[in-house]
C-alpha beads as a LAMMPS data file, in Angstrom:
LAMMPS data file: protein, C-alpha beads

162 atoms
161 bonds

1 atom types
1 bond types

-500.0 500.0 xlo xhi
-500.0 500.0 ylo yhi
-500.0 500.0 zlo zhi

Masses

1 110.0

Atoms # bond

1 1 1 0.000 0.000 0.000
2 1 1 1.668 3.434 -0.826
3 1 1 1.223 6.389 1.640
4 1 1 -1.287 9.202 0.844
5 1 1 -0.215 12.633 0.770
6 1 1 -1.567 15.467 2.753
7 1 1 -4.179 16.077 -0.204
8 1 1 -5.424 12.459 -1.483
9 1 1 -8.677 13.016 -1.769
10 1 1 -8.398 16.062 -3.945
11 1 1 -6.414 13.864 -5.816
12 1 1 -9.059 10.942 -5.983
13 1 1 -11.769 13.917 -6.638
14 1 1 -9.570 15.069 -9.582
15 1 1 -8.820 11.342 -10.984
16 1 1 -12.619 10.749 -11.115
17 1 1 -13.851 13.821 -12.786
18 1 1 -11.349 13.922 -15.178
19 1 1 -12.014 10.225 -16.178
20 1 1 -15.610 11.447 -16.383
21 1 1 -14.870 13.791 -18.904
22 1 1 -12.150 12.190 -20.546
23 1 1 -14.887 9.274 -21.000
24 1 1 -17.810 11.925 -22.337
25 1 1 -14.981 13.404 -24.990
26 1 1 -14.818 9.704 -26.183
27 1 1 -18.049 9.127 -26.801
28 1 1 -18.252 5.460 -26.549
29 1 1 -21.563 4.367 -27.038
30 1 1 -21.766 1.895 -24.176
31 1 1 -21.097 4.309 -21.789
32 1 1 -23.737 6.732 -23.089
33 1 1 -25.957 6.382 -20.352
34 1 1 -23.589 7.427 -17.507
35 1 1 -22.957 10.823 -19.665
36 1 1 -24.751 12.410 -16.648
37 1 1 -24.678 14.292 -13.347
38 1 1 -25.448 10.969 -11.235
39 1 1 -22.124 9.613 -12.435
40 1 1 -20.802 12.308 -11.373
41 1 1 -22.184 12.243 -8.028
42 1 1 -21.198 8.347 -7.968
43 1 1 -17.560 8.897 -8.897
44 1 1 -17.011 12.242 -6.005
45 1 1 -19.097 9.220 -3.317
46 1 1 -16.721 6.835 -4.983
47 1 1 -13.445 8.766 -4.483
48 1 1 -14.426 10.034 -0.849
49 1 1 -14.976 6.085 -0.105
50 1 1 -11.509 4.817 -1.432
51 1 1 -10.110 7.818 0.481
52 1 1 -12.206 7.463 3.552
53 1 1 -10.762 3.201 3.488
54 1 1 -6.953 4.491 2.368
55 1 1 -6.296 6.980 4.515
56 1 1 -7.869 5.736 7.426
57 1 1 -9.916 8.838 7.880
58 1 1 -12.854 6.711 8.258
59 1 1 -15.106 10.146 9.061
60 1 1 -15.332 10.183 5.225
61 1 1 -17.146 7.173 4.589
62 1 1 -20.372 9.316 5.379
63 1 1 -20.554 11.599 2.635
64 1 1 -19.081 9.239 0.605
65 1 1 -21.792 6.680 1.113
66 1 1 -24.355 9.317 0.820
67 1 1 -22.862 10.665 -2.951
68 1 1 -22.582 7.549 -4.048
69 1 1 -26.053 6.484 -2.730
70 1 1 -27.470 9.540 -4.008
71 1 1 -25.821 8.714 -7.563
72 1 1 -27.032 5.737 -7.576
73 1 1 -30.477 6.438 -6.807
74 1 1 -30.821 9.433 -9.632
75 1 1 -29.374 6.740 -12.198
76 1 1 -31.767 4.201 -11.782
77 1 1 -34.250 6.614 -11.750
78 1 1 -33.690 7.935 -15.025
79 1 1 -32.599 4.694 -16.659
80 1 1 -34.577 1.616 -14.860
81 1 1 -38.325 1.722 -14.905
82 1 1 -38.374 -0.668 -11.574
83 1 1 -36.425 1.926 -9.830
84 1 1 -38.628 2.599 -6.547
85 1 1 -39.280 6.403 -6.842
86 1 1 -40.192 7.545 -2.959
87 1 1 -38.704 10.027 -0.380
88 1 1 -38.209 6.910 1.549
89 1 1 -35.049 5.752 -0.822
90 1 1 -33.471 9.308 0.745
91 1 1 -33.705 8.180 4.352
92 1 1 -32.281 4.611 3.302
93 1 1 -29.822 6.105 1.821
94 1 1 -28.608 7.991 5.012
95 1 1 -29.291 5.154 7.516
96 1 1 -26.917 2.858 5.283
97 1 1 -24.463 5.704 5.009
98 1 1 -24.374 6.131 9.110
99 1 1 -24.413 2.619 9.719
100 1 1 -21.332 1.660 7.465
101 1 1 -19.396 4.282 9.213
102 1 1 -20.334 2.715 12.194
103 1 1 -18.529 -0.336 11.533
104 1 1 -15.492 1.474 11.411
105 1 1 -16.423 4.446 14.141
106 1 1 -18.585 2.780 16.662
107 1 1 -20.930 6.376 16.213
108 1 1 -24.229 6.512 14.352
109 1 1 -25.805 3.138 14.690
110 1 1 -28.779 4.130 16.780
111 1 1 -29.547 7.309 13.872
112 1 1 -28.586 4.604 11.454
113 1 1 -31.318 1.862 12.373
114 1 1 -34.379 4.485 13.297
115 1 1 -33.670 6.074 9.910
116 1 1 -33.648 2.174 8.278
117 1 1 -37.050 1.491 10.218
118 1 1 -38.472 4.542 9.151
119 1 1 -37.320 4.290 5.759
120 1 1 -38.319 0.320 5.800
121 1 1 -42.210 1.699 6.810
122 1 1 -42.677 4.259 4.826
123 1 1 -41.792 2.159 1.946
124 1 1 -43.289 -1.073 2.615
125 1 1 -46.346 -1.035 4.656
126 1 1 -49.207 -0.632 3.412
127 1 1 -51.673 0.777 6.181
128 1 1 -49.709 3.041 7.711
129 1 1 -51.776 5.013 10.756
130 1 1 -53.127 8.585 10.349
131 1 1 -51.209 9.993 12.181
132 1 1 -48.295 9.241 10.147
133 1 1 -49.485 11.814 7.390
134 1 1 -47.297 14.544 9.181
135 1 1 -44.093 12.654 8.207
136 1 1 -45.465 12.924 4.516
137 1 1 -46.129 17.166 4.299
138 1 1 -42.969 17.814 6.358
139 1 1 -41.311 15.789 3.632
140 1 1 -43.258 17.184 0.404
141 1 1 -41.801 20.849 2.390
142 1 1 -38.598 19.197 2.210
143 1 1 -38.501 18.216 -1.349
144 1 1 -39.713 21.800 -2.066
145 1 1 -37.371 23.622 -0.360
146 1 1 -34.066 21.908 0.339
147 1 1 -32.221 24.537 -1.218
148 1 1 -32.955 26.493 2.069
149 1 1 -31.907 23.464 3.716
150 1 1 -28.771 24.165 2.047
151 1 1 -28.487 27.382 3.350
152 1 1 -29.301 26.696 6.693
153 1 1 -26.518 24.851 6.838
154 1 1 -23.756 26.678 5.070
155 1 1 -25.045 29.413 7.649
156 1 1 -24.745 27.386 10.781
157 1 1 -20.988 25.946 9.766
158 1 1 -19.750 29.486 8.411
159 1 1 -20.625 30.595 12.140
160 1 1 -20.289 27.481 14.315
161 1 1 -17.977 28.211 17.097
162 1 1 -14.731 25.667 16.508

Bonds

1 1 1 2
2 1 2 3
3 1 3 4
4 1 4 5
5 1 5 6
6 1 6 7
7 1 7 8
8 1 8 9
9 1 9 10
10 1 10 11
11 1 11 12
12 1 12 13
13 1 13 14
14 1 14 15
15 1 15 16
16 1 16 17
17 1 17 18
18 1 18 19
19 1 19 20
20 1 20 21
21 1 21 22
22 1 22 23
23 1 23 24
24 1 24 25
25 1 25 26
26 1 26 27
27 1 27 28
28 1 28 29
29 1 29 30
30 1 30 31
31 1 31 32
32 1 32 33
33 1 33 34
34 1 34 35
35 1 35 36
36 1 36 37
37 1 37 38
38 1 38 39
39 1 39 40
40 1 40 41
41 1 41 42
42 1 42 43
43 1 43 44
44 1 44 45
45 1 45 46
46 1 46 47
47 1 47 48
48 1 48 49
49 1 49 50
50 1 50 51
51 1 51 52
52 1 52 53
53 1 53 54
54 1 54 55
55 1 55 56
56 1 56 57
57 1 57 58
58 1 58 59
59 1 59 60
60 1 60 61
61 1 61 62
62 1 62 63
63 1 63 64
64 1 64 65
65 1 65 66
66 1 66 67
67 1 67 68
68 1 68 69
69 1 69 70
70 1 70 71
71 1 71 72
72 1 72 73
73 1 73 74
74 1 74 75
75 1 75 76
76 1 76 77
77 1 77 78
78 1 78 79
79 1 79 80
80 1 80 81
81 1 81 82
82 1 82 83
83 1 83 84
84 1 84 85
85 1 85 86
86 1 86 87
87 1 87 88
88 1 88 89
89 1 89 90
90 1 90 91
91 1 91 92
92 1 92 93
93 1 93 94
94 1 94 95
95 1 95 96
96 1 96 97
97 1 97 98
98 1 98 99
99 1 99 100
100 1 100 101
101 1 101 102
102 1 102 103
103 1 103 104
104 1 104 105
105 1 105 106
106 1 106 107
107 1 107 108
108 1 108 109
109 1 109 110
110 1 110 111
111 1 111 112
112 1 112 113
113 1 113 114
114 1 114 115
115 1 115 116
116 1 116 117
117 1 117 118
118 1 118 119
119 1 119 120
120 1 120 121
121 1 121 122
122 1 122 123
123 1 123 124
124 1 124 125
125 1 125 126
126 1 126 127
127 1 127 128
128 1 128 129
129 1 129 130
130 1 130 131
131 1 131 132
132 1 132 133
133 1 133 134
134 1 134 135
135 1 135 136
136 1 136 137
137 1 137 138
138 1 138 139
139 1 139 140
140 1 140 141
141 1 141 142
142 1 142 143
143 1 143 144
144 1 144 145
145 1 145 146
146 1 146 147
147 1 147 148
148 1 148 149
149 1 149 150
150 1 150 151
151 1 151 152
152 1 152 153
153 1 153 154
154 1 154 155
155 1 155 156
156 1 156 157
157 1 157 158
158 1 158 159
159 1 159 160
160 1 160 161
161 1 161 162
């Protein structure tokens, strides 16, 4: 194994994109379908993930898990009909993200599995109790308006006390 410098992933992050590109000047035809920004979201989840394992900086494996997820998720559903289309596949998406950086961490597994329940219900059953409809409007707000999400949180980290 060869040591990583002080800025691997950059490297990994630059390595990805440009085989992206490199790739999309080609133009070959069996690759036509990942000409797309998924890919590109798998490849930046995929290169914070080989980092994350190299490195050892296993804090990484979070938002890597997530891009890639997320990638993943926007490929199939522009190129697989079967693809399940539902705010649930988000929340999956996360729980599996904290819980396989809890196999290296030891943090997240409780957010992890009540994010896979939830996630696992809201998918999958059927008669889900009234009460329950709350989870679906605070989501349809969410879908609307993540962008302030976004911004929210670019606020709250440009301020944070370190």
């Amino acid at each position: 194994m060869f040591r990583l410098k002080k800025n691997g992933l950059m490297a990994y992050l630059l390595i990805g994109i440009g085989v992206f590109f490199l790739l999309r000047e080609l133009h070959l035809p069996i690759l036509t379908d990942f000409y797309s920004w998924p890919t590109l979201f798998i490849l930046i989840g995929a290169a914070f993930l080989i980092y994350a394992f190299n490195s050892k900086e296993y804090k990484q494996i979070f938002p890597g898990v997530v891009l890639l997820g997320f990638g993943i998720h926007f490929h199939g559903l522009a190129h697989y009909p079967f693809w399940i289309d539902h705010w649930g596949m988000y929340t999956l998406i996360i729980s599996l993200a904290f819980l396989i950086r809890a196999f290296k961490t030891k943090k997240g597994v409780v957010p992890g599995l009540l994010l896979l329940a939830l996630s696992l219900f809201v998918m999958f059953v059927n008669q889900q109790p009234g009460w329950f409809s709350w989870v679906y409007q605070g989501m349809n707000w969410l879908e609307r308006f993540w962008p302030v999400l976004l911004i929210a949180i670019g606020f709250y980290l440009l301020l944070k006390k370190k």
